[in-house]
C-alpha positions in Angstrom: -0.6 -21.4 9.3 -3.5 -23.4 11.4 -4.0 -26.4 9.5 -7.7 -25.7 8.6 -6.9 -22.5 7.1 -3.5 -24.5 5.3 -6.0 -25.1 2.1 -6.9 -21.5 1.7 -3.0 -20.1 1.6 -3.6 -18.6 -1.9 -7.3 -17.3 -1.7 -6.1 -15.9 1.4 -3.2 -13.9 0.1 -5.1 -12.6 -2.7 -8.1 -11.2 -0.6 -5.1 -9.7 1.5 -3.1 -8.2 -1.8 -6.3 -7.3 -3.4 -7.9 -5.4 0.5 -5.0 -3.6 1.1 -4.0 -2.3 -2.6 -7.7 -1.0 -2.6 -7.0 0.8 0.5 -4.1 1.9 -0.2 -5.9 3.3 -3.5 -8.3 5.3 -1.5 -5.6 7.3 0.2 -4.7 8.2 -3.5 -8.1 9.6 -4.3 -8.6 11.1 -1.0 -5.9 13.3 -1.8 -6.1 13.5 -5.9 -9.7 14.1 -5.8 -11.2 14.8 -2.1 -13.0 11.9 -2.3 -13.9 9.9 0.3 -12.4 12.4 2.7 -10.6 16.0 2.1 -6.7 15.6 1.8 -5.2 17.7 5.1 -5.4 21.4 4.1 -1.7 21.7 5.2 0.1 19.0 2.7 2.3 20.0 0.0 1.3 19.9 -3.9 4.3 17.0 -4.2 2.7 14.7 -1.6 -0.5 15.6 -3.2 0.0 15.3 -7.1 3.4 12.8 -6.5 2.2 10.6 -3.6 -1.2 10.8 -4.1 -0.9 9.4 -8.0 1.4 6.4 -6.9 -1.2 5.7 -4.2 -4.1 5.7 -6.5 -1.9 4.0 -9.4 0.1 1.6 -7.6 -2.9 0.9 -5.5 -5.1 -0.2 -7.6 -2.0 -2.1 -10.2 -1.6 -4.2 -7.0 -5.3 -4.8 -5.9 -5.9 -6.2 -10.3 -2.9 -8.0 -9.5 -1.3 -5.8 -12.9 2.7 -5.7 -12.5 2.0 -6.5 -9.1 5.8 -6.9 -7.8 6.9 -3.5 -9.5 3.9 -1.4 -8.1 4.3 -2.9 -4.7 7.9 -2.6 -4.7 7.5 1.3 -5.4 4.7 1.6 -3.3 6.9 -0.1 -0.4 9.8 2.9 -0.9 6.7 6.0 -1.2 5.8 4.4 2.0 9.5 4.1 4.0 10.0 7.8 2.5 6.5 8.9 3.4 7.6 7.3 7.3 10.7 9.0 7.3 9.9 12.4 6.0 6.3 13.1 8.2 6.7 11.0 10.9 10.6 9.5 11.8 11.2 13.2 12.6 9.1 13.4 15.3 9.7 10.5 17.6 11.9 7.1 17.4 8.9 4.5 17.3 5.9 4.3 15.0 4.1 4.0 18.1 4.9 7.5 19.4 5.0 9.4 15.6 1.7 7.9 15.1 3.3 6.0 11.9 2.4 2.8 11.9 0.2 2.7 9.3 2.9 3.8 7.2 5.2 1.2 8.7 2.2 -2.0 8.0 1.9 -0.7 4.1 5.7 -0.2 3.7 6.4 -3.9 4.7 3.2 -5.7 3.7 3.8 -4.4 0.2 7.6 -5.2 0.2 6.0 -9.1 1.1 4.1 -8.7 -2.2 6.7 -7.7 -4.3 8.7 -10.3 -3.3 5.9 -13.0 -3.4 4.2 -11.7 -6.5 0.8 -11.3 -7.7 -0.6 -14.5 -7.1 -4.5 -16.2 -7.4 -7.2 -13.9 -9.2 -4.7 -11.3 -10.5 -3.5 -10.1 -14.4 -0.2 -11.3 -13.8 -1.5 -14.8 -13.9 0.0 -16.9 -10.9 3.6 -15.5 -10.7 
């Protein structure tokens, strides 16, 4: 890390844990309750009622920093499954099946599970 930002390593990680489980949150309630956006009129009632719980659940466990290194660890798998099933099918890289958002969440929440929940979370400093 550049040495002026070395002093803000944990506020840092928990603006990034708390951003991205917020986001990841919002997918949930786009598709559990149409809100901010519609979910896609094609998607099956699993990926809505299934995916779209953990998204809104897990999302918003790892942005409160709540059993942060379970929910992101579950969140990490819906997200490699999520790849595989509507995107790996299509085309080999993430680049071409227009996956790599799926890719960044899968492997930015398998990072927090492994690190934990941090700075400014329930879990305390894990």
């Amino acid at each position: 890390m550049a040495g002026f930002m070395k002093s803000y390593d944990d506020e840092t990680y928990a603006i990034m844990r708390i951003v991205l489980g917020l986001l990841f949150a919002v997918h949930g309630s786009s598709k559990l309750f149409g809100f901010p956006v519609p979910p896609p009129p094609d998607a099956p009632a699993f990926v809505i009622y299934v995916a779209g719980g953990l998204e809104l659940v897990g999302g918003l466990a790892i942005a409160a920093g709540f059993m942060t290194r379970w929910a992101a660890f579950v969140c990490s798998g819906l997200m490699a499954a999520a790849y595989w099933m509507a995107h790996g099918t299509k085309a080999l890289l993430p680049i071409q099946n227009h996956g790599e958002l799926a890719v960044i969440y899968c492997f930015a929440f398998l990072y927090i599970s492994a690190k934990g929940a941090g700075i400014w979370s329930v879990d305390g400093n894990d």
